[in-house]
C-alpha positions as CSV (number, residue, x, y, z in Angstrom):
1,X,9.5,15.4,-0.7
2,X,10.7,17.9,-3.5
3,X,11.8,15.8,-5.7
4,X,11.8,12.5,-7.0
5,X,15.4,11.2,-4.7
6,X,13.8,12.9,-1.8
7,X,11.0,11.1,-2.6
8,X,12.9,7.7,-3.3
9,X,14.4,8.2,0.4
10,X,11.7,9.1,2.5
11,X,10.2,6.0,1.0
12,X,13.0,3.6,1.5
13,X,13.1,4.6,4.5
14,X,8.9,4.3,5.6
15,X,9.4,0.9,4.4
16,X,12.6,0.0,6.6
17,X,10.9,2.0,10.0
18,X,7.5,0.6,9.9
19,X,8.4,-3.2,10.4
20,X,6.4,-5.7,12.5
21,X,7.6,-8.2,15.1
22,X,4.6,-10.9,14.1
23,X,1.5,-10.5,11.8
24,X,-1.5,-12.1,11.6
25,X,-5.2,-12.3,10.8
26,X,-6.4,-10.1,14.0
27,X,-2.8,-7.9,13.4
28,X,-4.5,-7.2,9.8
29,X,-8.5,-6.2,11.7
30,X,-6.8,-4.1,13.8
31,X,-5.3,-1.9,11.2
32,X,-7.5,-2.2,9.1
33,X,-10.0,-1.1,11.4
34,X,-7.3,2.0,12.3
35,X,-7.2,2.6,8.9
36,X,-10.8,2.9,8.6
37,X,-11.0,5.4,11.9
38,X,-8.8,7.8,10.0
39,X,-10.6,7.5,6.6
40,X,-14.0,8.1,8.5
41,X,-12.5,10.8,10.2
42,X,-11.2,12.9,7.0
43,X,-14.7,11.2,4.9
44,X,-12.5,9.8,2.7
45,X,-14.3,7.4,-0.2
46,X,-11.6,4.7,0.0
47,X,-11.1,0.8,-0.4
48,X,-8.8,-1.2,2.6
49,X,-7.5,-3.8,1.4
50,X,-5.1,-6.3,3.6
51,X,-3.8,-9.4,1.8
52,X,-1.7,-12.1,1.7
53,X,-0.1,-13.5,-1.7
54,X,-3.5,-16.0,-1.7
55,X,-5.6,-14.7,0.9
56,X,-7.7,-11.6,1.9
57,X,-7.6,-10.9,5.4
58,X,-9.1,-7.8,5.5
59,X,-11.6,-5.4,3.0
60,X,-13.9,-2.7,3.5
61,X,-15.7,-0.2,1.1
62,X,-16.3,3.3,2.6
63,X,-18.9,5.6,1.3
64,X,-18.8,7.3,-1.7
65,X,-15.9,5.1,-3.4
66,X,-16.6,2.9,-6.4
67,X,-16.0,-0.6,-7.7
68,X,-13.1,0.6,-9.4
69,X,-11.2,1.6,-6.1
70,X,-11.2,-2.2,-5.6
71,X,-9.6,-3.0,-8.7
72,X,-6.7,-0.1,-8.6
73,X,-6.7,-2.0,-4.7
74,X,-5.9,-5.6,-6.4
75,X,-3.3,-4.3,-8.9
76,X,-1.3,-2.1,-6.0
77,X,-1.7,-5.1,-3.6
78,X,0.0,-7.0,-6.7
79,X,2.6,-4.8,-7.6
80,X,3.9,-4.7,-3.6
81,X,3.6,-8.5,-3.3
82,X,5.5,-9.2,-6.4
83,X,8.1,-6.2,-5.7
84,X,8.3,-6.4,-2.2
85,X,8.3,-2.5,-1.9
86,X,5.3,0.3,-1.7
87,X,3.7,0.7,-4.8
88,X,4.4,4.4,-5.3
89,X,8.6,3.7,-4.8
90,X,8.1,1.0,-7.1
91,X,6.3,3.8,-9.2
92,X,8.6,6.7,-8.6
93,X,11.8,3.9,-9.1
94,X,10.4,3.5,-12.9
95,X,9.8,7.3,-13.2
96,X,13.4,8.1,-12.0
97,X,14.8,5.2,-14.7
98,X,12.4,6.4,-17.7
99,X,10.7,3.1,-17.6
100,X,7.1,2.8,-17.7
101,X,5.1,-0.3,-16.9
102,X,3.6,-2.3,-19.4
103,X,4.4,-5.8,-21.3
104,X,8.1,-5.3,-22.1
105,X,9.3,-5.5,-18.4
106,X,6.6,-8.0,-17.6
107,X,3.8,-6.1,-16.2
108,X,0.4,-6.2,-17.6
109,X,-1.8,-3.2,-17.0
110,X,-4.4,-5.3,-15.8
111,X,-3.0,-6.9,-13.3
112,X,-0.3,-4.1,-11.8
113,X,-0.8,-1.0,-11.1
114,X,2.5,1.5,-10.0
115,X,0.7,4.3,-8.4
116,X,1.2,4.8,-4.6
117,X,-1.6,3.3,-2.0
118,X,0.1,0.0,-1.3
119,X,2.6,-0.8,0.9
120,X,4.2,-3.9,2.2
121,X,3.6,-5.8,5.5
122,X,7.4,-6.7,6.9
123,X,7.8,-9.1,9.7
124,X,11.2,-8.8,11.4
125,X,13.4,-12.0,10.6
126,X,10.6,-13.2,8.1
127,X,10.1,-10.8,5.0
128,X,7.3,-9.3,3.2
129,X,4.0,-11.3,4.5
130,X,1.0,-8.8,2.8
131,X,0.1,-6.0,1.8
132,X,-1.9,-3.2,3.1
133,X,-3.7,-0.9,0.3
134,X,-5.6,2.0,0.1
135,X,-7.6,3.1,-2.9
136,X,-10.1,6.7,-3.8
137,X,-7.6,9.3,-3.7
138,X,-4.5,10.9,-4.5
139,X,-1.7,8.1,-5.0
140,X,0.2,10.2,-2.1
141,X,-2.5,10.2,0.1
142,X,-3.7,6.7,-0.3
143,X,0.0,5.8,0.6
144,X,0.0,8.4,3.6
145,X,-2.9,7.2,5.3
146,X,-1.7,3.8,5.3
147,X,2.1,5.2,6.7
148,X,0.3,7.6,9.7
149,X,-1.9,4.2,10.4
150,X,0.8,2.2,10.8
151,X,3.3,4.4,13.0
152,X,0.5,4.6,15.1
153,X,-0.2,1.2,15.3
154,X,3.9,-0.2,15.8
155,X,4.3,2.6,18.4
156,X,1.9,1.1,20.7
């Protein structure tokens, strides 16, 4: 991931790889509890976050990470259900274009955030249903964790 294109296309393509046939409320505990395994194992301070447009399906708080990890959580979760792509391509798209977010395109700070730890829950034949976000460290890593969880959990 050298640069941003690279970056654009390894994302583009995460997103169109790591589809799933059905999703639901014990799909969501059982990566969320995957997700939590690799956090524990790496003692990573992070907030899981699974949720749907109106619902949360899934949250936990490991040690060490703040109330603020669940509020960069709700505005990445935000910014992939209204986009319908991870947060950090959403992110690196607007780096790429020179656009930043912020009132004139329609995004207020509060309530979006464009930094990587979010990434959409596909369902073949339906759409984006969710979104799965991780929150306490670097925007890559938050994202990463989530991709490793997840081509673990479809290759099963």
């Amino acid at each position: 991931m050298a640069d941003t294109e690279d970056l654009l296309e390894t994302l583009a393509a995460q997103e169109k790889a790591l589809v799933f046939a059905t999703f639901n409320e014990s799909t969501a505990l059982q990566v969320g509890l995957a997700i939590i395994q690799a956090a524990q194992a790496q003692y990573a301070p992070v907030v899981i976050d699974i949720r749907t447009p109106n619902r949360t399906l899934f949250h936990a708080a490991l040690p060490g990470s703040a109330p603020d990890n669940d509020e960069w959580a709700r505005r990445k979760s935000n910014t992939t259900l209204r986009f319908h792509r991870a947060s950090f391509a959403v992110g690196e798209g607007m780096r790429r274009k020179g656009r930043t977010p912020g009132p004139d395109i329609g995004i207020d700070l509060m309530e979006y955030a464009t930094h990587g730890g979010s990434f959409p829950v596909r369902v073949e034949g339906v759409g984006v249903v969710a979104a799965i976000t991780v929150s306490g460290l670097a925007q890559a890593e938050d994202h990463q964790m989530i991709v490793d969880a997840l081509e673990t959990y479809l290759a099963q």
